[in-house]
C-alpha positions in Angstrom: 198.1 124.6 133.4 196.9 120.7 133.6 194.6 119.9 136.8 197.7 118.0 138.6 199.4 121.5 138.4 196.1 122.9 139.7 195.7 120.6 142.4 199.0 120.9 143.9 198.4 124.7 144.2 195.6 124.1 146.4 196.7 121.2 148.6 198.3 121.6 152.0 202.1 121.0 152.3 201.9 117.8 153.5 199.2 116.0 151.3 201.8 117.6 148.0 204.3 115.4 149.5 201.7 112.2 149.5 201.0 113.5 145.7 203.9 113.8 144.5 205.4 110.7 146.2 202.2 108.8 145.0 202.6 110.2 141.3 206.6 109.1 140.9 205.6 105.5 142.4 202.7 105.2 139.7 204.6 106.2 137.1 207.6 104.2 137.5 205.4 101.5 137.6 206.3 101.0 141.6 202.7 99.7 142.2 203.6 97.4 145.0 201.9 98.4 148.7 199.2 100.8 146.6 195.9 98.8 146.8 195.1 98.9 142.8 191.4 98.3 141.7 189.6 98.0 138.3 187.0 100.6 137.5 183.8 98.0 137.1 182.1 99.0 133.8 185.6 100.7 131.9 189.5 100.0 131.3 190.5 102.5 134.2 192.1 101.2 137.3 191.8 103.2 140.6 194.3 103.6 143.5 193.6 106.0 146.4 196.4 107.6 149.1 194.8 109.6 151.9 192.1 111.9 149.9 193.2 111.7 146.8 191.9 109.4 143.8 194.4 108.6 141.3 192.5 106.8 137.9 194.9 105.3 135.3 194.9 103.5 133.0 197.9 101.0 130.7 198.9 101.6 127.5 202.4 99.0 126.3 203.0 98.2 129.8 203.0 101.8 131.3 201.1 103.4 133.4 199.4 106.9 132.0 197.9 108.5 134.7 194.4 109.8 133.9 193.4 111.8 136.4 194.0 113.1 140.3 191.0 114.5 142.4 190.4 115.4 146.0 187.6 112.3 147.0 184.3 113.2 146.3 180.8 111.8 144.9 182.1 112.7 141.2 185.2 111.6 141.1 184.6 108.7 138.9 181.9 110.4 136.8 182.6 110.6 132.7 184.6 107.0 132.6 
């Protein structure tokens, strides 16, 4: 079980929907109304819906999704 899978066990019915709407939008490439940042210091680009981090990254013009944490002091730690 991957930690998206994880994640989505734990969250309330209503932020899964964020998620999972978030999720499809990043990785059909949909990036438009997400407020996209580079990562200062690495190649990973950051978005954020609600509580959640999202940290991606591009590889041929797509989108590979990295990783997806609840906000907290160490959710950028390790890029």
């Amino acid at each position: 079980m991957n930690d998206i899978e994880k994640l989505l066990r734990k969250v309330h019915p209503h932020d899964k929907i964020v998620l999972v709407e978030t999720l499809r939008l990043l990785r059909q490439g949909e990036t438009f109304g997400l407020r996209i940042e580079k990562v200062s210091g690495s190649d990973f680009y950051k978005t954020r819906k609600g509580n959640f981090r999202f940290v991606f990254h591009y590889e041929d013009n797509a989108i590979i999704i990295d990783r997806v944490r609840l906000r907290d002091e160490k959710t950028y730690r390790g890029l």
